[in-house]
C-alpha positions in Angstrom: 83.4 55.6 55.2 85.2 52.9 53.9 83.9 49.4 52.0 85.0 47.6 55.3 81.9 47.8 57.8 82.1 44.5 60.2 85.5 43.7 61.1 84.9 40.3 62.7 83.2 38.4 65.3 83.4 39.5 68.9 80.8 37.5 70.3 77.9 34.9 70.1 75.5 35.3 72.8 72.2 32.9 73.8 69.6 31.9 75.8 69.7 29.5 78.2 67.0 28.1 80.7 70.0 27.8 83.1 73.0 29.6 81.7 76.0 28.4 84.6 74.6 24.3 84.0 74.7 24.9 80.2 78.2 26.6 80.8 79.5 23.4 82.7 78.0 21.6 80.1 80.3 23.2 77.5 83.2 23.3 79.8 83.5 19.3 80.6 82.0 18.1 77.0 83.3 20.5 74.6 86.4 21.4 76.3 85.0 25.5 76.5 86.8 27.0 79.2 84.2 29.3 80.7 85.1 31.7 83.4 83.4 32.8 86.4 81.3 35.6 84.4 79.5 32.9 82.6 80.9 32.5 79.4 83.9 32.4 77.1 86.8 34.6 75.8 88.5 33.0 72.5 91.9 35.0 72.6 93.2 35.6 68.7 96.6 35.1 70.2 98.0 31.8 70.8 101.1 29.2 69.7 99.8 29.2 66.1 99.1 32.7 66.0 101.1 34.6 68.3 100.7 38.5 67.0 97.0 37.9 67.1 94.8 40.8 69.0 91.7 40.4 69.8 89.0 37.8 71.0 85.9 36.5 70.4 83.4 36.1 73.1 81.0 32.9 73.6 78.3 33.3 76.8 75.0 32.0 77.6 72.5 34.0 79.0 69.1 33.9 81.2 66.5 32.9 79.4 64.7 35.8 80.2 67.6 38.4 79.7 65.8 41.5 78.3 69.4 42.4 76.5 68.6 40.8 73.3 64.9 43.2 73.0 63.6 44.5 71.2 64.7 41.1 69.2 63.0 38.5 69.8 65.5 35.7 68.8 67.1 33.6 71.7 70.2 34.9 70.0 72.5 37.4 69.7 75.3 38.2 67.4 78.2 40.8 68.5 80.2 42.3 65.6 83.5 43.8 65.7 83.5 47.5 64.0 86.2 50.1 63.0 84.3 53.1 63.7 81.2 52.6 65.3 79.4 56.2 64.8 80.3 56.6 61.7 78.8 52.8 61.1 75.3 53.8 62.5 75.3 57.1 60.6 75.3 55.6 57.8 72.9 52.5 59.1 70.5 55.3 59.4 70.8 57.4 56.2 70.2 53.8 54.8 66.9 53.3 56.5 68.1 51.1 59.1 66.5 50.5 62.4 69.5 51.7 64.6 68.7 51.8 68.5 69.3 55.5 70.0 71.4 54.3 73.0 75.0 54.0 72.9 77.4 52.5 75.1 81.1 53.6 75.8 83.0 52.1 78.8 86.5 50.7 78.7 85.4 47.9 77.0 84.7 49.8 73.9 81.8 51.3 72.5 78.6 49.3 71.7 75.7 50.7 69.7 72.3 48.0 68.2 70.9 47.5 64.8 67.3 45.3 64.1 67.6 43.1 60.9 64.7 42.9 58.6 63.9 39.9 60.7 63.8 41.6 63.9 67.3 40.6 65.5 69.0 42.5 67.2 72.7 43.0 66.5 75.3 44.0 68.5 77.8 46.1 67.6 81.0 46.6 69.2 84.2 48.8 68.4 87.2 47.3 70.9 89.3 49.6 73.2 92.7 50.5 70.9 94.9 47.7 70.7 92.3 45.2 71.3 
C-alpha cells in the first residue's frame, strides 16, 4: 500500500437539535447553499478551478442520529480514500479498531475506524471519476 492513505475531505457531518433550522441558518447567514437532503455539496470544480473532480460534503444531522456510534462525539469526519480495503487491512494489522460493516452503493464504498478518543471516522472511496 502506498504512503498516501487519506486523500481529502469528503465530508463534515454534525449534530444538530434541529438539523433543516440550523441548515436555513447556514443557508441565509453564511451564504451555504444547502439542498433539499439537508446539507451541502462543495463541488471541486468551478471558474477558478475548472478540471476539479470531486466534492466535499457539509450536513447536519439529528441530534440523536445513531450514525456517528459507536462514537460518541456530536461529530463526524468523512475522508476521501484511494483504496478502501486495502486501507482497513492494514488499519487492522495496526491494531486499529476498524468496524466490520462495509458499505458499497453507487456512491462509493464506505467502511468506519474509532480513534483513540472514541470517534468514529468515516471513510469513503468515491465512485471512478468522482
Amino acid at each position: 500500500m502506498s504512503t498516501t492513505r487519506v486523500t481529502g475531505i469528503g465530508g463534515i457531518f454534525f449534530k444538530a437539535r434541529d438539523p433543516k433550522a440550523l441548515g436555513e441558518w447556514y443557508r441565509r447567514h453564511l451564504g451555504i447553499p444547502v439542498e433539499d437532503w439537508g446539507g451541502a455539496a462543495f463541488r471541486w470544480a468551478g471558474p477558478e478551478n475548472p478540471g476539479g473532480i470531486g466534492t466535499t460534503v457539509w450536513s447536519p444531522f439529528a441530534a440523536d442520529t445513531r450514525y456517528f456510534d459507536p462514537g460518541t462525539a456530536s461529530f463526524m469526519v468523512n475522508y476521501r480514500v484511494a483504496d478502501l480495503h486495502a486501507l482497513l487491512a492494514t488499519l487492522r494489522a495496526e491494531g486499529c479498531q476498524v468496524e466490520d460493516k462495509i458499505e458499497e452503493s453507487e456512491f462509493g464504498k464506505f467502511g468506519w475506524v474509532i480513534d483513540p478518543e472514541g470517534n468514529k471516522i468515516e471513510l469513503w472511496q468515491p465512485p471512478e471519476g468522482q
